[in-house]
C-alpha positions in Angstrom: -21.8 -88.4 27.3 -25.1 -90.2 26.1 -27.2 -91.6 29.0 -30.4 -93.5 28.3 -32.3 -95.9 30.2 -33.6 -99.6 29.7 -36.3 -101.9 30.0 -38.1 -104.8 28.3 -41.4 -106.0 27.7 -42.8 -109.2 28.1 -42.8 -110.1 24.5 -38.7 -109.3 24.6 -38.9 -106.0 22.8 -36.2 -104.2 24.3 -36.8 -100.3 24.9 -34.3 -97.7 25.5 -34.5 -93.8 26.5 -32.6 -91.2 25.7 -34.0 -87.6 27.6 -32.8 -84.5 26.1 -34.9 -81.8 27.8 -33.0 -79.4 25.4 -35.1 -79.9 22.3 -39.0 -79.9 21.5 -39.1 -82.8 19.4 -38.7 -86.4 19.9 -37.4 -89.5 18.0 -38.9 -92.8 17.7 -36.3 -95.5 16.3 -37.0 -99.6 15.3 -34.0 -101.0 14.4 -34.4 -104.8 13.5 -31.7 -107.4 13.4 -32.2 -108.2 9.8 -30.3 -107.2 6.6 -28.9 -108.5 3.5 -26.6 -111.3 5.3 -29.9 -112.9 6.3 -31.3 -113.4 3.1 -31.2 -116.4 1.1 -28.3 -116.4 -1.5 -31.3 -117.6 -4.3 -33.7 -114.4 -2.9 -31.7 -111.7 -2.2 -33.1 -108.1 -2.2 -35.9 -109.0 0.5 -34.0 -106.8 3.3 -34.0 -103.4 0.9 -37.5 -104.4 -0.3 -39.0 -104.7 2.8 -38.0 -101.0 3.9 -40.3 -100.3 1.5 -42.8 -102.8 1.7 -43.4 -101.3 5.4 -44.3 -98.0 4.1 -46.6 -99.5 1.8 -49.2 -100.0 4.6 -50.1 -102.1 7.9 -52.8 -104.3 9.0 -54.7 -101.3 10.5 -53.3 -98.3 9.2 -53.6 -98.2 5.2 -50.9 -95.6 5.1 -48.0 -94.3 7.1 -47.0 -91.1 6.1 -50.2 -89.2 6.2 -50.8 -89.4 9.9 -46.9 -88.2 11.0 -47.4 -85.4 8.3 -50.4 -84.2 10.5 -48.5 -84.6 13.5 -45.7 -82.1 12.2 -43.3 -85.4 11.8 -41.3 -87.3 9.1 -40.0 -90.5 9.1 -37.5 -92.9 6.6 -35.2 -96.0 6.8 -32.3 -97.5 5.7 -31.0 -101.1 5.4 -27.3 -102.5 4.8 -26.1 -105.8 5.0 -26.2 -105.8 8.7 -29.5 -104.3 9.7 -32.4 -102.4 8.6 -33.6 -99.4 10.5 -36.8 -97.2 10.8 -37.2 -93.6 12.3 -39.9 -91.4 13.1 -39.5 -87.8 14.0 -42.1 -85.5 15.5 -42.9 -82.7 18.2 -42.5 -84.5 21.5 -46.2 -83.7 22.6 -47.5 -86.3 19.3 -45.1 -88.6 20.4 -47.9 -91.6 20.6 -48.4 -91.0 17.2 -45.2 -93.0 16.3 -45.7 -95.6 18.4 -49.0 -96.3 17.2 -47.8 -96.3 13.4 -44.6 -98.3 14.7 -46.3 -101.0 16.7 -49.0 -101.7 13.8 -46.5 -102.3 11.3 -44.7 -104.5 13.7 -47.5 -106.5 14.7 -48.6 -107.2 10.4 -48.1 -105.4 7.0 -51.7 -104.9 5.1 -49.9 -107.5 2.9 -52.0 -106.4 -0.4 -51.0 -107.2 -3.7 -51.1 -103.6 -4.9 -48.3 -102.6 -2.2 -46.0 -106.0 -3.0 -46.5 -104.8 -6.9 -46.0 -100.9 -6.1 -42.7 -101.6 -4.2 -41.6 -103.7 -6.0 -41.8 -101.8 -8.8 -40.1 -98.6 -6.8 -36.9 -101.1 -6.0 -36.6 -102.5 -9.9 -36.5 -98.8 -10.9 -33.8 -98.3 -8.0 -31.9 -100.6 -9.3 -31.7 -99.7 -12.5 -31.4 -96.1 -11.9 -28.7 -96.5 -9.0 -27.1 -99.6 -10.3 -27.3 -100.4 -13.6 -27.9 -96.7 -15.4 -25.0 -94.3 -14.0 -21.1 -94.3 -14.0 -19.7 -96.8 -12.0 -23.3 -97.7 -10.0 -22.6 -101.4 -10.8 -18.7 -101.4 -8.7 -20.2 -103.1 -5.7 -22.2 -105.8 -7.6 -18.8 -106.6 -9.2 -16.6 -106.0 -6.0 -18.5 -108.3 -3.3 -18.4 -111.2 -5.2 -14.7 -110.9 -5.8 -14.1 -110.0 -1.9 -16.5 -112.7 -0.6 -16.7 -116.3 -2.0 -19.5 -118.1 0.9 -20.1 -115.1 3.0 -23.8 -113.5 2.7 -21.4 -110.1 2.1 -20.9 -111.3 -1.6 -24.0 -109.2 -2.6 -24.9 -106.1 -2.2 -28.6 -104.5 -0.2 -30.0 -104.1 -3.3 -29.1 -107.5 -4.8 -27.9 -110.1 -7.0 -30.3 -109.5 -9.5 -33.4 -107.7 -10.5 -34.9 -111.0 -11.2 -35.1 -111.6 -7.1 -37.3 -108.7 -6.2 -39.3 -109.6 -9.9 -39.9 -112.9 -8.5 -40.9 -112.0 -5.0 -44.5 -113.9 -4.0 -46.7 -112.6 -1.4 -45.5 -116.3 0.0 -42.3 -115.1 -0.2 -43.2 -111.9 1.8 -44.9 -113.2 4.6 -42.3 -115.4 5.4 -39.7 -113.2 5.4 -41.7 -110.7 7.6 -42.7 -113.3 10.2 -39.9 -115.2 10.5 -37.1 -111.2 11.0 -39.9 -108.8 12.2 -40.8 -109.6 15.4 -40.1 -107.6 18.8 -37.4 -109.6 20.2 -35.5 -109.2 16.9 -35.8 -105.5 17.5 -35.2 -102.8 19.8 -37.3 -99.6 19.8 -34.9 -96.2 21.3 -36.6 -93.2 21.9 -35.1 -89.8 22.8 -36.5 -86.6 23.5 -37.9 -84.2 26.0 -40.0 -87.2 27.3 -40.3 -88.6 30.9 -39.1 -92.8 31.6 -42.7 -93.6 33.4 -44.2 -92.0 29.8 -42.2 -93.9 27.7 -42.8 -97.4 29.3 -46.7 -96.4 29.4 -46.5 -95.9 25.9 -44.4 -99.0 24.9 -46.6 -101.4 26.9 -49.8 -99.7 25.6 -48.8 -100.3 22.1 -46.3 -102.8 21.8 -46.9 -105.2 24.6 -49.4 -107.0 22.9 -47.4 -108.0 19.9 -47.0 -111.9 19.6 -43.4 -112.9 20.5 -43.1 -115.2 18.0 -40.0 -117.5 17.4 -36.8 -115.7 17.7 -34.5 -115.5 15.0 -30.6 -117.2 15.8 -28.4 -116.2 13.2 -25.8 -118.9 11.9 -23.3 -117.8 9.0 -20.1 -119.3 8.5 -17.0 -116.8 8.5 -15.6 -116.0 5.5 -12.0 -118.0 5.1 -9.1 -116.0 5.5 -8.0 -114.6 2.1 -4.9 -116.4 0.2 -4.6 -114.8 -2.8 -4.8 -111.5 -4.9 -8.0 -111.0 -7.1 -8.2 -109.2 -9.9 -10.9 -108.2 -12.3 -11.4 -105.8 -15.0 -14.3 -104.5 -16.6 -15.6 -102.2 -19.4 -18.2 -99.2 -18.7 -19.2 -96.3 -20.1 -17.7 -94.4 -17.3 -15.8 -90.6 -17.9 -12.7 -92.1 -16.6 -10.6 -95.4 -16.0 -11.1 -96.3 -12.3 -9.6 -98.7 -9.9 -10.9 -100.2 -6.5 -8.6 -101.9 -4.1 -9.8 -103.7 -1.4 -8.3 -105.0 1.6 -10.1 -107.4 4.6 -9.7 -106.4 7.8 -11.2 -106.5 11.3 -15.1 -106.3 11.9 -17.4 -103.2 13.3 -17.0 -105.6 16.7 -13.4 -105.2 16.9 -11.1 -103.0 18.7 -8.9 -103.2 15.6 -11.8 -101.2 13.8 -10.6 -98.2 14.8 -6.9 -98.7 14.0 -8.1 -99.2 10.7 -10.8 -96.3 10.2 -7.6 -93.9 11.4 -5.7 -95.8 9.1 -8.4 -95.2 6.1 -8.5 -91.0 7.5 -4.6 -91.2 7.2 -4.8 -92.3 3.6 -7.4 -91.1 2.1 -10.1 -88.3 4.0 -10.2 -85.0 2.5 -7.4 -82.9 0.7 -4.7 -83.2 3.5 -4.5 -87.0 3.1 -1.8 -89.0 1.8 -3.1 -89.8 -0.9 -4.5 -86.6 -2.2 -1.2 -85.1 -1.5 0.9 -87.4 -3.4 -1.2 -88.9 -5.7 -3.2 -86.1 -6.9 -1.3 -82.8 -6.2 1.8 -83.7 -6.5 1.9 -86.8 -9.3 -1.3 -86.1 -11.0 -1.8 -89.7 -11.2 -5.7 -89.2 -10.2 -8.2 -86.9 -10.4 -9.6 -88.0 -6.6 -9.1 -91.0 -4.7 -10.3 -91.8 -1.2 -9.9 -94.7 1.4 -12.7 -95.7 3.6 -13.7 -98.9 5.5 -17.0 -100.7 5.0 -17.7 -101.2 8.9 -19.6 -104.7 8.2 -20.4 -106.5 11.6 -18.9 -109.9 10.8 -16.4 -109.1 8.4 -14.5 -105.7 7.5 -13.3 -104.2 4.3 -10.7 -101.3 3.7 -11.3 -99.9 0.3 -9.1 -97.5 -1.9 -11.2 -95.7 -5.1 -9.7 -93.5 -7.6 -10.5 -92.0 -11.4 -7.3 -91.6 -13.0 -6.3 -88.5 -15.0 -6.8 -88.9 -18.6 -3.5 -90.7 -20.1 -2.5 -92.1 -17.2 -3.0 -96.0 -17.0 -4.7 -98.3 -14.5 -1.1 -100.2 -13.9 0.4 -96.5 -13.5 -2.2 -95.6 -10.5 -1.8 -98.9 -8.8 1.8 -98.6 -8.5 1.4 -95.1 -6.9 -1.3 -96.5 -4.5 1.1 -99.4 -3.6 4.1 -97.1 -3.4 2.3 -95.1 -1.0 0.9 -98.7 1.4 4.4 -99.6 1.2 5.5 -96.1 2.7 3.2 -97.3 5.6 4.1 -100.5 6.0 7.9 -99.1 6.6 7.5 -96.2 8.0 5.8 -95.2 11.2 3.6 -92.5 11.0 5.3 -89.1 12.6 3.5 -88.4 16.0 2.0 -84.6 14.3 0.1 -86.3 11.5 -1.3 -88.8 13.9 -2.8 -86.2 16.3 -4.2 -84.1 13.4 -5.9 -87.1 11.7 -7.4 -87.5 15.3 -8.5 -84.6 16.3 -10.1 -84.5 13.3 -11.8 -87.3 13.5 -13.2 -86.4 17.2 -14.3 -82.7 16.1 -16.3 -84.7 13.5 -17.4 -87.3 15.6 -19.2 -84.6 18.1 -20.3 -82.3 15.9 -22.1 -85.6 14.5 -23.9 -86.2 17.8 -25.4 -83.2 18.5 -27.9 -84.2 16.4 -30.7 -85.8 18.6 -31.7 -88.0 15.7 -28.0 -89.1 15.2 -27.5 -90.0 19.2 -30.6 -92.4 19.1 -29.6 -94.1 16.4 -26.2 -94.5 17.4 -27.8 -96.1 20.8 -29.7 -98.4 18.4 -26.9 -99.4 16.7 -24.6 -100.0 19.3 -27.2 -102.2 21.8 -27.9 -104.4 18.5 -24.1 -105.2 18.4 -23.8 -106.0 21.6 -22.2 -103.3 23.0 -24.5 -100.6 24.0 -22.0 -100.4 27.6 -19.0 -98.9 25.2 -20.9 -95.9 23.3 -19.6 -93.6 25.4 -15.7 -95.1 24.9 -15.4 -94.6 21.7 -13.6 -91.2 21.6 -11.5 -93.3 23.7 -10.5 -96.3 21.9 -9.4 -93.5 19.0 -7.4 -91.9 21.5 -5.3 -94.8 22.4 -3.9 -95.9 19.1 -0.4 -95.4 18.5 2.1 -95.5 15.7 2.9 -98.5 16.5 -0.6 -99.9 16.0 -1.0 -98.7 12.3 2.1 -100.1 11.2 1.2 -103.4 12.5 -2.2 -102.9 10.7 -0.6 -101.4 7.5 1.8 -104.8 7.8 -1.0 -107.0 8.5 -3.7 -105.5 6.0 -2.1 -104.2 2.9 -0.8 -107.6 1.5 -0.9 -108.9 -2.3 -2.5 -111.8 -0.9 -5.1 -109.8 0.9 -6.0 -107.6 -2.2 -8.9 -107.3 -4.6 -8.7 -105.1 -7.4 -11.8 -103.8 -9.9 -10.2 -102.5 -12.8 -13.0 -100.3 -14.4 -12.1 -99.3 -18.1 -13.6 -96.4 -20.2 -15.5 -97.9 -23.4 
């Protein structure tokens, strides 16, 4: 059970607390309600490049890190299409020294043409590196666009293109920053062995003066339900032909979510699944293959990956896959394998949130959707689905009509 507390401050920063008395340190989390969906489709990149761009100084503070490192604490980020998020961790008694690096990069970056140019520079090399220079790093820049047609989900965090971050004015920039980084597009959880009356001191102290500005209402068109198969193929210089297979389905909103992630788990999680069994062990088809869903908040993806043994063709895989989604369709799912995919799934789940790190952000996370009354239900909404629920999925999802397959073939 995670319990936290909540409040708000005048400037509509929401605050939530999270006391664990257990541990000596403390977490300070920012998540803001920006990510790659909210860029512009002739831009794209700004979301990933500002998780850098706020290390790269603030209007007081000309560098972040140093301080935390003197306080015994570390910090990082991550953005995804959905949201970008910022944690600081740190021995609970130098907790204020978060929330005064927090609050100052809230309130303005330095904005200095030496950290647009540095980051910058860091994110080109990124992409190259992660993208554009290793086996298969360019799947999901081929992949979205063949999923998504008008939803902002067509590109990936890191981009269209590295022209977009190359481009990037300190016009550009500002914008951007003003317009997604303000306190009542963010909420700030903190968790530790902290008091309520010393976290609200500390939140109005430092972030209660922070302009409001003008909030940011979101407003993207749904992506049209899919009504035929897509198929591409490319050639890499990859070690193996691959193939990705993806399905739409239900968004990180929906109670259907979790049909599907124990759907995914069935399929393709670790070296009991279905797939490994039959399509691995038993027919040698593939050297690995996995199933896993994307999560996205407005729209949800299923995806199937595999490298195929050497000699064995593309067309050959993707009949076993299909043999096996078929098998599903038709078949319920004996009661035994249901219970062990979910059992396993819950001993994974807690062991994830003892972590105190892991519980605040999952509080962040879950507030910013909307549901911050249904973190503690989760368990719960696994526990309920039936037999009968992932055959109607497996029905529903896995249709010719509602595929997308990345053929990837070995130069």
């Amino acid at each position: 059970m995670i319990k936290f507390e909540e409040f708000k401050l005048d400037n509509g920063l929401k605050v939530i607390f999270h006391e664990d008395k257990t541990t000596p340190m403390a977490v300070v989390n920012i998540i803001y309600n920006v990510g790659a969906r909210d860029e512009n489709e002739e831009r794209t990149g700004f979301a990933h490049l500002f998780e850098h761009l706020m290390f790269g100084g603030s209007k007081h503070i000309e560098n972040f890190d140093s301080p935390l490192q003197l306080a015994g604490g570390e910090c990082n980020a991550f953005t995804n299409n959905d949201i970008t998020n910022y944690y600081d961790v740190l021995p609970a008694q130098n907790i204020e020294t978060a929330f005064w690096l927090e609050s100052d990069r809230m309130l303005e970056l330095a904005f200095t043409p030496k950290s647009l140019e540095v980051q910058r520079n860091v994110v080109i090399e990124e992409f190259k590196q992660r993208y554009l220079n290793q086996p298969y790093g360019d799947v999901w820049l081929e992949l979205r666009p063949l999923v998504y047609k008008s939803h902002p989900y067509k590109w990936a965090t890191i981009g269209k293109n590295i022209e977009h971050i190359a481009d990037a004015t300190m016009e550009n920039v500002k914008d951007f920053f003003f317009k997604y980084y303000s306190p009542q597009n963010a909420t700030l959880v903190v968790g530790g062995n902290l008091n309520l009356d010393q976290v609200k001191s500390l939140s109005q102290k430092w972030f209660g003066d922070i302009p409001a500005r003008e909030k940011y209402i979101r407003n993207i068109t749904p992506e049209p339900v899919q009504q035929e198969a897509r198929e591409k193929t490319i050639e890499r210089e990859v070690p193996a032909d691959a193939v990705y297979l993806v399905f739409r389905m239900a968004d990180r909103m929906s109670d259907e979510f979790y049909v599907g992630d124990l759907v995914s788990d069935i399929l393709g999680r670790g070296k009991s699944s279905r797939f490994y069994q039959k399509l691995v062990t038993e027919q040698r088809l593939f050297s690995q293959v996995s199933a896993y869903v994307s999560a996205g908040w407005e729209d949800g993806m299923i995806i199937v990956s595999g490298n195929l043994m050497e000699g064995v063709s593309i067309e050959k895989g993707l009949e076993g896959i299909w043999q096996e989604l078929e098998q599903m369709c038709s078949h319920e799912i004996p009661e035994r394998e249901l219970v062990k995919v979910k059992n396993k799934f819950k001993t994974s789940k807690v062991f994830s949130e003892q972590p105190l790190l892991n519980r605040v952000m999952n509080i962040a996370m879950f507030d910013l959707m909307g549901k911050l009354d249904e973190i503690n239900d989760e368990l719960h909404k696994y526990d309920v689905v039936s037999s009968q629920d992932i055959s109607q999925f497996a029905k529903k999802t896995f249709t010719k009509n509602n595929s997308s397959t990345l053929k990837v073939k070995a130069k």
